[in-house]
Structures are given as C-alpha cells and as structure tokens.
C-alpha positions, 0 to 999 in steps of 0.5 A: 271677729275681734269687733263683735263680743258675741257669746256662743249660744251654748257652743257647738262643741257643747252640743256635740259633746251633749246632744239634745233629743230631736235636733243637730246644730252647727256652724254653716261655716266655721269662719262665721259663728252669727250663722248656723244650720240647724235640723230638727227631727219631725217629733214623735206621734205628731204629723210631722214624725220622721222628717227632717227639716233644714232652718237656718239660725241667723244672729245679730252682732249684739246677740244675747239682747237681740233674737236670732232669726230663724228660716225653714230651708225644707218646705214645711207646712205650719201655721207658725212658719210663713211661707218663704220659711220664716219662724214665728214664734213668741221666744224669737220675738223682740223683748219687751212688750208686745204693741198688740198686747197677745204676748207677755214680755216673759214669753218674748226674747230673753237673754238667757235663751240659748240654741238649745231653749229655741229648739226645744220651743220650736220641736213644741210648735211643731207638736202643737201650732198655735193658730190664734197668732199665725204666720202662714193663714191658710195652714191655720184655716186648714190646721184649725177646720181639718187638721186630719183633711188637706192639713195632714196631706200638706205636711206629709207631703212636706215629711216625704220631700224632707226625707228624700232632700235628707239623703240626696 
C-alpha cells in the first residue's frame, strides 16, 4: 500500500517470534495490514477464565495519530464492551481532552501504543471492568449490584459459547 505509510504496530512477525501471555494476533489477510483478528485468552481467576474471544483490530490510514477500533466478534458480556461488540476503553479513544472532562489525555490514544499495549490494556478490562464510564448499561447495573448473580451467568454462558465457537 505504496500511498499509506502505515507503521506496523509491532509487526506480527514480532509477535509470532515473542509471544505475549494472554493473546494471539495476526493479519485477516495478508493483502490488508489496516485489519487484523485478534484472540484473548479469558484471564486467569477471573469470570472470563478459559475462554476465547475473537475481536477484530481495525486501523486507520493515518495510524499511529489515530486509534484503532476494536470489536468483539465472540458474544462477550462486559461493561465495557457495547453490544454489538464495540470496545470502550480509555487507551483506544481519540487523543487529547476529553469533552466530558472523565479521562485525562495521557490516558487516551498515544502514539507510542502498540498492538501489544492494547492488549494488555484489554486483558486488564476484562479482569477489572470500570463501570463508572460503561459501554454496555445493563451488565454495568448487574456487574456493580451482583457481580456473582446474572452477571456471572452471562458471562460464563459467553465463556462456554466461545469454547465451543474455538474448535468448531
């Protein structure tokens, strides 16, 4: 893409030769390098343990100033993620200040964040959603009243769907 100089994000070749703990990541096509699918591995003593959830990376052509968008394709039940997928969370939002005046600007889009800083920030939303700034309502009700009640029913039912969905 001769028109576009766009800066891998820590190039998969680089990821495949250091792997990082909790996710795999890699073009959809090895014609695009704006798209890539991503998996993260439920973490660890956290409701979402032992699943695997598909999202998809989308960059835009003026990449690193801009953020990629990121989208669930596995069903996930998070406050943090809308329902149709969208991610929310601080480090994918636009830089600069925040109009609502709920995020500082160092904790918005950098241009020094990578695939692998996004990943990381997303594996820590999963093992602790903020619900003060919710993507998806109703499992920040639920998250915030009973985490332990319909809360953990809906995200273990989404832990069980991912696994199967994993080795179809």
């Amino acid at each position: 893409m001769s028109e576009h100089n766009f800066v891998h994000p820590r190039g998969v070749g680089e990821l495949n030769k250091n792997p990082v703990e909790g996710f795999s990541a890699g073009l959809i096509d090895d014609e695009d390098i704006y798209k890539w699918e991503v998996v993260i591995i439920g973490p660890q003593d956290t409701l979402f343990e032992g699943g695997f959830f598909k999202a998809y990376l989308t960059f835009p052509y003026d990449y690193p100033l801009r953020p990629p968008k990121m989208k669930f394709i596995t069903e996930i039940w998070h406050p943090n993620v809308a329902k149709n997928g969208d991610v929310c969370i601080s480090i994918l939002h636009e830089p600069g200040e925040d109009k609502f005046g709920y995020e500082k600007p160092e904790e918005r889009w950098l241009p020094i964040h990578t695939v692998e800083t996004i990943m990381i920030s997303v594996i820590s939303m999963l093992a602790d959603p903020n619900s003060d700034s919710p993507a998806n309502v109703d499992a920040a009700k639920e998250w915030r009243e009973d985490p332990n009640g319909e809360f953990k029913r809906k995200v273990a039912r989404c832990v069980r769907k991912s696994q199967e969905m994993a080795f179809d």
